[in-house]
N, C-alpha and C positions, 0 to 999 in steps of 0.2 A: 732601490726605492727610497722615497723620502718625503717628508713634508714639504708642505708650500704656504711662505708668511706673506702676507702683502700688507703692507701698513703705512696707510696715509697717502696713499697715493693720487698723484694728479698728473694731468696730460691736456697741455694746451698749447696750439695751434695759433700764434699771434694773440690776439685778444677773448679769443674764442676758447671758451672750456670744454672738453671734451669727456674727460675725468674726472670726478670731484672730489677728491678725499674718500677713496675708498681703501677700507680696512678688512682684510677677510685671512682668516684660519684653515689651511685644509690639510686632514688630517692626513698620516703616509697611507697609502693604498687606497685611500676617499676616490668616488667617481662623482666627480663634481661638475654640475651642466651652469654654464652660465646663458638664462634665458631674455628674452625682451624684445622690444619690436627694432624695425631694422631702425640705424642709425643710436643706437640708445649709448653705444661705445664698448659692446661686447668684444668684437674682434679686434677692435685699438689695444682693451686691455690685454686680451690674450698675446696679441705682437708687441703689446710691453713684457711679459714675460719668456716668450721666446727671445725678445732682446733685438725684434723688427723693427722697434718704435722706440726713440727716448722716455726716457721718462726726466716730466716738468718736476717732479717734488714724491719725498715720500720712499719709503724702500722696498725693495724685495726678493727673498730670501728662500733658496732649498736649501733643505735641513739646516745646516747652522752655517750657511755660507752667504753674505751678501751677494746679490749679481747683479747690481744694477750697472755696472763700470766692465761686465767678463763681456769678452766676444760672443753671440751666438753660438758658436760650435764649439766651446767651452762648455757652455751651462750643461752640458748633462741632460738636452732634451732631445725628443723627439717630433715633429709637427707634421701631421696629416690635412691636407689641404682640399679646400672643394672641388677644384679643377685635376685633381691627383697629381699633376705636375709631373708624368713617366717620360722617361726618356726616350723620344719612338722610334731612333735607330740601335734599342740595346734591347734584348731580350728581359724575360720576367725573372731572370737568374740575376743578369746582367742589373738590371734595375736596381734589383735589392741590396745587393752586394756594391754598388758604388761606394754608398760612403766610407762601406770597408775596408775598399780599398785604395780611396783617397787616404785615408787612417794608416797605411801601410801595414795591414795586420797581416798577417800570415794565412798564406793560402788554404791550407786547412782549416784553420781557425775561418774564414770569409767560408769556406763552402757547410762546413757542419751550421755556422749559425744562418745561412738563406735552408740550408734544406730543413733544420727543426722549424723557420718560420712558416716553411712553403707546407710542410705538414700541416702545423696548427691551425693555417689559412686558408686546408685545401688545394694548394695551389702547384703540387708535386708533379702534377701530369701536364703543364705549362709551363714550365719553367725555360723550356726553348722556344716560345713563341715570342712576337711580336705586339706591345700593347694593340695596336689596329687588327689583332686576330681575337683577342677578347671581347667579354659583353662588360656593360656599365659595372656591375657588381665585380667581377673579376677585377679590374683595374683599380676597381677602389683597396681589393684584399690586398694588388702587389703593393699598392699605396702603403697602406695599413703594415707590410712583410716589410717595406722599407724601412720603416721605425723600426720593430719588433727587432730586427736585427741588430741596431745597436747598443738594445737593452738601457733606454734610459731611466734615467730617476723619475722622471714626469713625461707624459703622453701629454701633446696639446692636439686638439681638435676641433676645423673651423669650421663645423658646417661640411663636414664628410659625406651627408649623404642627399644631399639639396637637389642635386643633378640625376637620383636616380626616382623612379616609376615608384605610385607608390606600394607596391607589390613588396616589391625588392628593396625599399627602404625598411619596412616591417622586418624582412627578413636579415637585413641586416642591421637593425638593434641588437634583433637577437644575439646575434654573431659577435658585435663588438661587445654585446654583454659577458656573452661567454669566455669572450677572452678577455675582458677583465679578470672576472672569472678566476681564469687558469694561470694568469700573468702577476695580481695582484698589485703592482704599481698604480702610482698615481694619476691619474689619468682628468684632465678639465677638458670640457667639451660646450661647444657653443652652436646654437642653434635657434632660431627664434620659432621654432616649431616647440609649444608648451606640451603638446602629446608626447613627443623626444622628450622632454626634459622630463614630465611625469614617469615617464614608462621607466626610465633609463639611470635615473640618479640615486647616489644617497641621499646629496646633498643639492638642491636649487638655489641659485643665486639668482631674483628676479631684479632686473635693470631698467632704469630709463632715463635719462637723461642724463648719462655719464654718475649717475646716482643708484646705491643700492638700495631698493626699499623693499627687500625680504633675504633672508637666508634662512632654509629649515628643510626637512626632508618634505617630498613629495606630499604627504596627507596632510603635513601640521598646516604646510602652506594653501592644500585645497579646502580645509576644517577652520583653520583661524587665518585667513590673510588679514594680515594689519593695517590695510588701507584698501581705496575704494579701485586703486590699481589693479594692486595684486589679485583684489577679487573677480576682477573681469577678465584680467590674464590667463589666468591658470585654471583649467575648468574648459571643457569643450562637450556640448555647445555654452557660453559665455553664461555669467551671473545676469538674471534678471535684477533690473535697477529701480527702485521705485522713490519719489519723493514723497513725504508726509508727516504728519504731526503724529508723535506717540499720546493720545487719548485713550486713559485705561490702558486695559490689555489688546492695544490696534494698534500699527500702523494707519491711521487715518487720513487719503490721496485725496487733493484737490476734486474728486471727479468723484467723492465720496465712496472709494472702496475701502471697507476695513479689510485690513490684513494685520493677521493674527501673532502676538508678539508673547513672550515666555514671561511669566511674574518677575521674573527677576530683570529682564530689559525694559522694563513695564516702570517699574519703581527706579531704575537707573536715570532711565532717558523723558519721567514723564514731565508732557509738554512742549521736549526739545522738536525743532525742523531734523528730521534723519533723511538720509538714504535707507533704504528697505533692500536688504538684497538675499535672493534665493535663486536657487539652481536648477533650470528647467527638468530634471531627475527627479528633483526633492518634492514635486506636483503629483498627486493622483487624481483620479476621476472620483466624484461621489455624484450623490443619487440626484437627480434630478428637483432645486431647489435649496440645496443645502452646499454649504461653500460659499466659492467666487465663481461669477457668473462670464464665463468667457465666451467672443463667439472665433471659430477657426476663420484665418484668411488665407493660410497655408497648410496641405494635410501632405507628409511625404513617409509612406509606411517602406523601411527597409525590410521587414521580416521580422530581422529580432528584435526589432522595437519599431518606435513613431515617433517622428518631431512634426510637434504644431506650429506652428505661427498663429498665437492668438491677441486679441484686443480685447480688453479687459476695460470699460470705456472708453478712454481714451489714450491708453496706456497699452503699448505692445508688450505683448511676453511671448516667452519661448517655453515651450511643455515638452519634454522630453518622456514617453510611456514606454513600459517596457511590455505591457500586453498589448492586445489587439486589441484595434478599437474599429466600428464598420461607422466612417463619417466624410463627411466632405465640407468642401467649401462654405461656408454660409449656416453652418450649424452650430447650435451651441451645446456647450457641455458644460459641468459644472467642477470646480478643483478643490483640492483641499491641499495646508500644509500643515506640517510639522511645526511649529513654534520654536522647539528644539534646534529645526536646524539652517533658521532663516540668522541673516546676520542682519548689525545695524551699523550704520558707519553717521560720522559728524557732517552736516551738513556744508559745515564751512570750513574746517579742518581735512574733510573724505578719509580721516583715521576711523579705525573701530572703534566703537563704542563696548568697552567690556561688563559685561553685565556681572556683579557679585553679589 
């Protein structure tokens, strides 16, 4: 096990930046998800670290060893790939045990470590089949056995579970969570699925444009995102977004809705143009008259809750309930929120506005 430094780092493609100076801490045994939407330079960075990619500028370091200049199969990692990468003329034994025995290890020493992984993986009753005899999840485990066996310092992961159902993606969080778990190494993992990165992290690193604009665990970043990004990112179904003038204790919208703000964003921001932002969750229903006055143009009940599609005059939002509501299309209801726990961001900056 070991830590992983990255410091300063950049990555560019002719004139084109892809990288930009990123700086990031991850602690030994950390499960770190680097998250963002596609093209943002999540997996660049990551094959700067396995050592896929040069790196333009900037260093980076397991435990106290620079690797920017070692060969790949030096560093001490291991990478788990989206396409699993198996070899389909070698068995699920065969698979895992390659690298070991490119490594010249000792026979015994290659068969104890595929069979402690094929345990830990499930995988003890396959080990003579053929990847084409497996289903999705199985081949990603032998994927997964193939690492585990060389016992590295750091786990890279690019998007492991993209290709499977999502039944069997839920189930296998779990699984690679638990074998963090049990394995306790380092492990960064990349996904632009923000539910992967909540469910699954200590730590998030949210990305975009070759630029980090958050690292914090999962709540700090769904409770305080620092910008107007972060806040629509992270959060499913997304941050409702509103523009308006802080008047008093309101957000005050063009279309004259007040929406209700906390004494102390009140006195920070009064007067300033903000963004308004709250979390279709953070809405309840009140009595007819009192509140904001919405009318539905989408009603979809799963059972254990309801998402709305509503218009708030002119202003769509998203209502997330977690009771039952009996309504339809073209009906109005009435909402309330918390003050507490709506955010404000700058309207020309899209930073948070921190209320003290």
């Amino acid at each position: 096990m070991a830590s992983l430094e990255i410091q300063n780092v950049h990555k560019s493609f002719g004139s084109t930046k892809i990288i930009r100076d990123i700086s990031l801490s991850v602690p030994d045994g950390a499960f770190v998800v680097l998250v963002g939407p596609s093209g943002c330079g999540k997996s660049t960075l990551l094959r700067m670290i396995a050592g896929l990619e040069d790196i333009s500028g900037g260093t980076i370091s397991i435990g106290e060893r620079v690797i920017n200049e070692v060969e790949p199969k030096h560093r001490d990692i291991a990478m788990v790939f989206q396409n699993y990468a198996l070899y389909p003329h070698m068995t699920v034994a065969e698979n895992m045990a390659f690298s070991l025995r490119l490594a010249r290890r000792p026979r015994s020493e290659v068969n104890e470590r595929v069979e402690n992984a094929a345990r830990i993986l499930g995988l003890s009753d396959y080990l003579d089949r053929y990847p084409k005899q497996l289903s999705g999840g199985q081949r990603q485990r032998v994927a997964m056995g193939r690492a585990i066996v060389r016992d590295p310092q750091v786990f890279l992961f690019d998007e492991p579970l993209s290709n499977l159902d999502a039944k069997l993606r839920v189930q296998m969080r779990a699984e690679l969570m638990e074998l963090h778990d049990r394995l306790k190494t380092t492990m960064i993992y990349v996904t632009h699925d923000q539910v992967e990165a909540m469910t699954m992290a200590d730590i998030i690193v949210v990305m975009r444009d070759g630029v980090v604009e958050q690292i914090g665990d999962p709540l700090t970043l769904y409770d305080r995102p620092n910008n107007v990004f972060v806040a629509s990112f992270i959060g499913s179904p997304a941050m409702n977004m509103v523009k308006g003038t802080v008047k008093g204790q309101a957000v005050q919208t063009a279309g004259g809705t007040d929406w209700p703000v906390s004494a102390a964003a009140a006195r920070v921001a009064a007067g300033r143009e903000v963004i308004f932002g709250f979390r279709p969750e953070h809405l309840v229903l009140t009595e007819p008259g009192q509140g904001i006055e919405a009318k539905i143009r989408l009603f979809e009940p799963t059972g254990s809750e309801t998402f709305i599609a509503a218009m708030v005059g002119d202003q769509p939002i998203g209502v997330l309930l977690r009771q039952r509501l009996h309504a339809r299309v073209g009906d109005t209801i009435w909402l309330g929120l918390d003050p507490a726990q709506a955010h404000i961001f700058d309207v020309q900056t899209n930073q948070r506005i921190v209320a003290t």
